[in-house]
N, C-alpha and C positions, 0 to 999 in steps of 0.2 A: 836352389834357395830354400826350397820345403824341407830339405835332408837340415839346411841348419837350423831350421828354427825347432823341429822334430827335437836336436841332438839339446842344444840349450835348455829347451823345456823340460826335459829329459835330468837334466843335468838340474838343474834347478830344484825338480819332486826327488833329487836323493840328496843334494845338500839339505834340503829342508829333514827330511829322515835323519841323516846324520848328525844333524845338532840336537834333535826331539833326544833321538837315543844316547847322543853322547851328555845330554843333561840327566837325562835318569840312570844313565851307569856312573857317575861321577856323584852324583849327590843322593845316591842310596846308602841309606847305612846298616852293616851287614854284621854277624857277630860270631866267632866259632868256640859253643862251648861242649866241655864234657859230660854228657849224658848219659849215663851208666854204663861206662865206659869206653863211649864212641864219640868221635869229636866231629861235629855236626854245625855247617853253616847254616844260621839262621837269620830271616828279615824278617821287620815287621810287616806284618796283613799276609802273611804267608805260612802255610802248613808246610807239615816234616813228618814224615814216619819216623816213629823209635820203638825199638824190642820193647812188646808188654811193659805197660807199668798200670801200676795200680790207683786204680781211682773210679767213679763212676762216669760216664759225660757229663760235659757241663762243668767239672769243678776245675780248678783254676791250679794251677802248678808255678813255680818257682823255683829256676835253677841259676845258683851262685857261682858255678865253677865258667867263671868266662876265662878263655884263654886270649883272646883277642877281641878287640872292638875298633872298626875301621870307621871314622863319623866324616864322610863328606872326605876322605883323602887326611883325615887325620889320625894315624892310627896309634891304638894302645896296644903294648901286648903285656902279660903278666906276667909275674916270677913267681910261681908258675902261674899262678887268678891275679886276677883284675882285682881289688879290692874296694869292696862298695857297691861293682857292678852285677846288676840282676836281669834275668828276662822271667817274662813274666807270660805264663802260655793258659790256653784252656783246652781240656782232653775233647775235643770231637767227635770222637766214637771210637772205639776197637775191632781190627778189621783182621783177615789173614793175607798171608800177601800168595804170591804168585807160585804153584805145585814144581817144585822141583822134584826127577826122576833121580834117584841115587838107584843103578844097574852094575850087579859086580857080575864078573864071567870069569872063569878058566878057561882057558881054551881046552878042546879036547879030555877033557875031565866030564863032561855033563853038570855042570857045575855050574847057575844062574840066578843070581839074587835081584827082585824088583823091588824095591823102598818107593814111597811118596812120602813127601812132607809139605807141607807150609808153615810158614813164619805168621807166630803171630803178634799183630804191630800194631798200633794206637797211633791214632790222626791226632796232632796235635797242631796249634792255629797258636801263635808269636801274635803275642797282644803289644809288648811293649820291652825293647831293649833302654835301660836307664843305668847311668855310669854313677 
């Protein structure tokens, strides 16, 4: 008898999970626009890294190229933009991203090249997706 009430209770704390989460993936609204040249899903109250752009922190940006706006299961898509529709972001700070090793080798030649780089990329914070 203790294995069913275990299994019910059980069953009960992921129903309750599963509706929490299936009401915030259904009524998020999410947007994919082009940002100097990369097409990038963005939500509101949510940051995104994008290649360098210019600004200081703190100032406020505005990109017009939406290619998609999905509102609650209702989607727009553009030919090729949305027209009208903006997001509206503020730069966070400027950061680099993660050291990639570029290693070239010949074999049998003595031949061995080591690069390092990083990317460098700006925290940007989605203030407001408007159609």
């Amino acid at each position: 008898m203790r294995i069913c009430v275990n299994f019910f209770s059980f069953a009960k704390i992921i129903l309750t999970f599963a509706t929490y989460f299936a009401k915030t993936i259904i009524f998020t609204m999410y947007a994919i626009v082009d940002i100097a040249g990369q097409q990038i899903k963005v939500q509101k109250d949510r940051y995104v890294y994008i290649n360098r752009l210019e600004g200081e922190p703190g100032a406020g940006l505005t990109f017009d190229k939406v290619l998609l706006v999905d509102n609650g299961g209702e989607i727009s898509v553009g030919l090729p933009t949305i027209s009208g529709a903006t997001i509206s972001a503020t730069i966070l700070e400027h950061v680099k991203g993660e050291k990639v090793i570029v290693f070239k080798k010949k074999r049998r030649k003595g031949y061995r090249k080591k690069n390092g780089h990083r990317q460098s990329l700006t925290k940007v914070l989605i203030q407001d997706i408007t159609l």
